[in-house]
C-alpha positions in Angstrom: 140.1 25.7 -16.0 139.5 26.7 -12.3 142.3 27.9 -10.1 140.4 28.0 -7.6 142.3 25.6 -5.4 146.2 26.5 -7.5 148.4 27.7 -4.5 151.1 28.7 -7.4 152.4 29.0 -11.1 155.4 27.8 -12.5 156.9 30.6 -13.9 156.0 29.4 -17.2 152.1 29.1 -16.3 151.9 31.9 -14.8 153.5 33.7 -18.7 151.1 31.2 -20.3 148.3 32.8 -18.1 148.9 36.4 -18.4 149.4 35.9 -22.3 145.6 34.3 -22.7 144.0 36.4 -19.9 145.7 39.7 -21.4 145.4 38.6 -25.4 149.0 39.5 -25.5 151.9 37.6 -25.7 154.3 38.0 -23.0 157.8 36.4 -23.0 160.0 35.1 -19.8 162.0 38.1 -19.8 159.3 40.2 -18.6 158.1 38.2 -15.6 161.8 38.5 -14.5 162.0 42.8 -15.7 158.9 43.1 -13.9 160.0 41.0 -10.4 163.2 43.2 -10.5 161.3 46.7 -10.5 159.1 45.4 -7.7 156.1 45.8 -9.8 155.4 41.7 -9.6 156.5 39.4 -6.8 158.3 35.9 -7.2 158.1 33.5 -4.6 160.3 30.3 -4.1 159.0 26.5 -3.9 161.7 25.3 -0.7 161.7 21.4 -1.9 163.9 20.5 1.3 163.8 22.4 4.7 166.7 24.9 5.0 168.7 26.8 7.4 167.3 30.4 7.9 167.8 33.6 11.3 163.8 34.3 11.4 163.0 37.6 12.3 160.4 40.8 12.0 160.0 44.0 9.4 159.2 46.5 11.3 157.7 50.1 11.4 159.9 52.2 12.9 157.3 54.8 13.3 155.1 52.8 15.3 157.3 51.1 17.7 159.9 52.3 21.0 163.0 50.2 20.4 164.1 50.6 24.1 160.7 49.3 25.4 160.2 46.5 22.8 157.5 44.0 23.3 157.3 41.6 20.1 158.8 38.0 19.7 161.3 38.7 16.7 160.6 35.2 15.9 156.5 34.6 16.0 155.6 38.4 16.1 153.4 37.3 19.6 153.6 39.7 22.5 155.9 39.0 25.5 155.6 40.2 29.0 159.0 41.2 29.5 160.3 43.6 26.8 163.9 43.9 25.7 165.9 46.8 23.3 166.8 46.4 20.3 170.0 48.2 18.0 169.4 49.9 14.9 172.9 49.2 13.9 171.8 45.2 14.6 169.0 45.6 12.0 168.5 45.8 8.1 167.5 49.2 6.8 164.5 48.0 4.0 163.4 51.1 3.2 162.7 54.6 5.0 161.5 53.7 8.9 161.4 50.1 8.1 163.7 47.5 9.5 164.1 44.2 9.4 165.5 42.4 12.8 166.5 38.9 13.4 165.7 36.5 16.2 169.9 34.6 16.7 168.9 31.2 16.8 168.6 29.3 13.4 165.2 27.3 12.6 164.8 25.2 9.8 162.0 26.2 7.3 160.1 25.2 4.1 156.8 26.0 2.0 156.4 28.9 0.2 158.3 31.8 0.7 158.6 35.1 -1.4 161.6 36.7 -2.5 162.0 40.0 -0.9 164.6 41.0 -3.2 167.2 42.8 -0.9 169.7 40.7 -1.4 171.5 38.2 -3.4 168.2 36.8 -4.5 168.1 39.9 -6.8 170.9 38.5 -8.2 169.3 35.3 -9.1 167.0 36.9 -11.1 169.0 39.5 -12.6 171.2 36.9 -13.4 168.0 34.9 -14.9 166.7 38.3 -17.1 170.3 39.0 -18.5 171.0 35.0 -19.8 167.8 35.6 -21.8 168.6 38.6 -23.1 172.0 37.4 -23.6 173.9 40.1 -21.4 176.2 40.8 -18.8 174.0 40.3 -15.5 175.6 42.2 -12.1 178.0 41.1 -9.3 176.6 43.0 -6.1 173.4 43.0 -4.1 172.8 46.0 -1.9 172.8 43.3 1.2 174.6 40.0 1.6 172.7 36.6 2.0 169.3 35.4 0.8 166.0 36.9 2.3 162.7 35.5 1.6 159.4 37.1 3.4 156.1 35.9 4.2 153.6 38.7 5.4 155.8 40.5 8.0 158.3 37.7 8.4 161.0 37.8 7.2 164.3 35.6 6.9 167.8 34.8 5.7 168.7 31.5 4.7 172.2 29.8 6.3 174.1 27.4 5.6 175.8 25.1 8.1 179.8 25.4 8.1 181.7 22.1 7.6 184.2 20.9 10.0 187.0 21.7 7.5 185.3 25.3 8.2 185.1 25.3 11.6 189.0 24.0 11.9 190.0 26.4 9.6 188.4 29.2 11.6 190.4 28.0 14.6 193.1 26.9 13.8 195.3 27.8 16.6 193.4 26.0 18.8 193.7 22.8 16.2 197.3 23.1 16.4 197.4 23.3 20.4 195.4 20.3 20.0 197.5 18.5 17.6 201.3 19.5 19.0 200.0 17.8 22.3 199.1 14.8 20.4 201.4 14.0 17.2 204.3 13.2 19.3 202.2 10.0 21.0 201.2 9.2 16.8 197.4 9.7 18.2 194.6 11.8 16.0 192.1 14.5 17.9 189.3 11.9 16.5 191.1 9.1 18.6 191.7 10.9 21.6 187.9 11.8 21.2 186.8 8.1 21.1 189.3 6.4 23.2 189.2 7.3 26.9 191.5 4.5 27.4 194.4 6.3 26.4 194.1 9.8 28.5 196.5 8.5 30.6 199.3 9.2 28.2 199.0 12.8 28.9 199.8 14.9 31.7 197.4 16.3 33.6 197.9 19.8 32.3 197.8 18.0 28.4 194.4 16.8 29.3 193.1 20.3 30.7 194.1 21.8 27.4 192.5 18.9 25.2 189.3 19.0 27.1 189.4 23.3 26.8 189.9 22.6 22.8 186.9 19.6 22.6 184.3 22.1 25.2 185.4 24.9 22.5 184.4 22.8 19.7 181.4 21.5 21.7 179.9 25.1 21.9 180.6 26.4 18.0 178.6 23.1 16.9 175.2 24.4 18.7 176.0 27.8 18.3 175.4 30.8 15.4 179.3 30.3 14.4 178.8 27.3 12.5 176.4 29.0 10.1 177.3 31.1 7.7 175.2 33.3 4.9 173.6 31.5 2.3 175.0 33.1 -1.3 172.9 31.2 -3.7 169.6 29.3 -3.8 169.4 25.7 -4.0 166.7 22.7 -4.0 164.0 25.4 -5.0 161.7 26.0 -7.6 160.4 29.7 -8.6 156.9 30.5 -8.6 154.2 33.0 -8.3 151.4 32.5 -6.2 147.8 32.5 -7.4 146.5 35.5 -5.5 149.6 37.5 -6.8 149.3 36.3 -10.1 145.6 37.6 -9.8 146.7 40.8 -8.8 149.1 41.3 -11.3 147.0 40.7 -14.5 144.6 43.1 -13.3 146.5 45.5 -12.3 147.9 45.6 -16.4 144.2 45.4 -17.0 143.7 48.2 -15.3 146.7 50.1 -16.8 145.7 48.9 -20.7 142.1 50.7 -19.8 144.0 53.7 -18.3 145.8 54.4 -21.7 142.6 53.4 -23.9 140.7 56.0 -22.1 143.5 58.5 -22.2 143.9 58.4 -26.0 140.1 58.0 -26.6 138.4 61.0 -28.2 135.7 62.8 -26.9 132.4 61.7 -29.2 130.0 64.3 -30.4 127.3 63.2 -27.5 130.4 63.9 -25.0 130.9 67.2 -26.2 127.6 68.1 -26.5 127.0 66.9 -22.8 129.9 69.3 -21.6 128.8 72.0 -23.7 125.6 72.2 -22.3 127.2 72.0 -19.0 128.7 74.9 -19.9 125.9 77.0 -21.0 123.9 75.7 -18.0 126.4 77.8 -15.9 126.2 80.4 -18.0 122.7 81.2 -17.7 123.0 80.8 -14.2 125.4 83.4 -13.8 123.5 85.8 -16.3 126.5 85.7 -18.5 125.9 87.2 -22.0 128.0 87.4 -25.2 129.9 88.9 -26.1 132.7 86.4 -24.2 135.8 87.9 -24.6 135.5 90.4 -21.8 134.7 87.3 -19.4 137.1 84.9 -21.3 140.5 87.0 -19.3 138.1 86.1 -16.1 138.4 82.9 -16.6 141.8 82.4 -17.7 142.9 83.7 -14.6 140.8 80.8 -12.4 142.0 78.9 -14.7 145.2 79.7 -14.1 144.8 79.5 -10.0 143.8 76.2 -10.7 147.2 75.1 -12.4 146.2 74.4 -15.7 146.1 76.7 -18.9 144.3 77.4 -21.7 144.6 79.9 -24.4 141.8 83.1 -24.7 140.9 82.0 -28.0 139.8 78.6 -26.9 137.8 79.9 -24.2 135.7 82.2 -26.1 135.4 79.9 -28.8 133.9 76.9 -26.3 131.7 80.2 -24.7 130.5 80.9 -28.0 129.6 77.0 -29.1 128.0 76.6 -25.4 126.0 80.2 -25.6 124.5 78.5 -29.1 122.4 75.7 -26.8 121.5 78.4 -24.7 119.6 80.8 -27.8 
């Protein structure tokens, strides 16, 4: 089968895959294992668009953060530069921040989890119900952060009016003192202008203070919140990852084979006659074991180490090619 034109595996393709391409089975709980030690990288399917602060990673090596000249939201160049706070920005690892643009854009596609947050917990959470464990309760960061290339961003979720009362709730009961005694509801004296009259002009200045203050929190950044778990998504890995990933165990199976592979009698030969080559050229005679303390010291400057014995025993084997 070509996958040619395969954005993404399922999770359980992409094990499928690995277990055919590598001859070796490989269950679920590795996939996760692996995503966690950030030796393999999971991204998410979004099915609906969702709430996310968009922003940049960036290198603090390679950027002034008083004279800063990048769109946080499109990484495009802008003429007029701003600064920007270290203590405003995520520490991701030595020199590298992430840094978030304040207004809230809705997003979809694929995304990949950059596993700073509570997505670690997702799949921590996945890896220990297979294993039949205890998964953990923290993240080193709050909220959700997916990445794609260098942008990065973390998802929101839009407070409910319930929310947004009970986050202001001495304004609510201004509101509602001023109005109970007339038997009237905020939401009526919202819809009916007919009935402002009621109030004194001082009642209406407060009322209209309350419905401007409620005005601005439903466009602004208060009515979001951090989003704590994923929803409406589906977990994948993306082709070219996927590719990476099976050849990089490849590359580690071959690694191993090669280590614990002896050396064959032509490969021995080949190395003593090296040897002896070198010997000849530098008119070096038995017997070896005045020259073998020679070379156990440059030996020795190089950082290895090898025992006398060993060295005028592979003199003596390489000297026999030579006569």
């Amino acid at each position: 089968m070509s996958y040619k034109f395969k954005e993404f595996f399922t999770l359980e393709e992409a094990r499928t895959y690995i277990s055919i391409t590598t001859e070796s089975p490989i269950p679920i709980t590795d996939l996760y294992r692996y995503a966690i030690d950030k030796n393999l990288i999971i991204s998410v399917r979004l099915i609906d668009q969702v709430n996310a602060i968009v922003g940049q990673v960036i290198n603090g090596a390679e950027v002034n953060f008083n004279q800063f000249y990048l769109n946080l939201v499109n990484n495009k160049k802008i003429e007029e530069p701003f600064s920007i706070c270290l203590d405003n920005g995520l520490c991701i690892e030595k020199n590298r921040w992430a840094f978030f643009d304040e207004e809230v854009y809705l997003i979809d596609g694929v995304w990949d989890l950059a596993m700073l947050g509570m997505e670690t917990l997702e799949i921590e959470k996945l890896y220990h119900e297979e294993l039949g464990g205890r998964s953990p309760k923290k993240s080193a960061h709050k909220g959700i952060f997916l990445q794609r290339d260098d942008d990065i961003c973390k998802l929101q979720t839009k407070l409910s009016l319930d929310l947004i009362k009970e986050n202001n709730l001495d304004l609510y009961k201004e509101a509602e003192d001023i109005l109970s005694p007339k038997n009237i509801t905020i939401d009526n004296y919202f819809d009916d202008k007919g009935i402002h009259h009621l109030f004194t002009l001082s009642e209406n200045d407060k009322l209209a203070r309350f419905f401007e203050k409620m005005r601005e929190q439903s466009n602004s950044m208060e009515c979001f919140e951090d989003t704590l778990t994923l929803e409406g998504y589906q977990f994948v890995i993306k082709t070219k990852e996927l590719i990476r990933f099976v050849q990089s165990l490849q590359e580690e199976e071959f690694n191993l084979q090669q280590e614990e592979k002896p050396l064959l009698h032509s490969e021995r030969n080949s190395l003593l006659v090296i040897i002896a080559a070198l010997l000849k050229e530098q008119n070096i005679t038995p017997p070896y074991k005045a020259i073998a303390p020679v070379i156990d010291l440059m030996i020795q400057k190089s950082g290895n180490s090898c025992a006398l014995n060993t060295i005028s025993k592979h003199l003596s084997k390489a000297a026999e090619l030579i006569s």
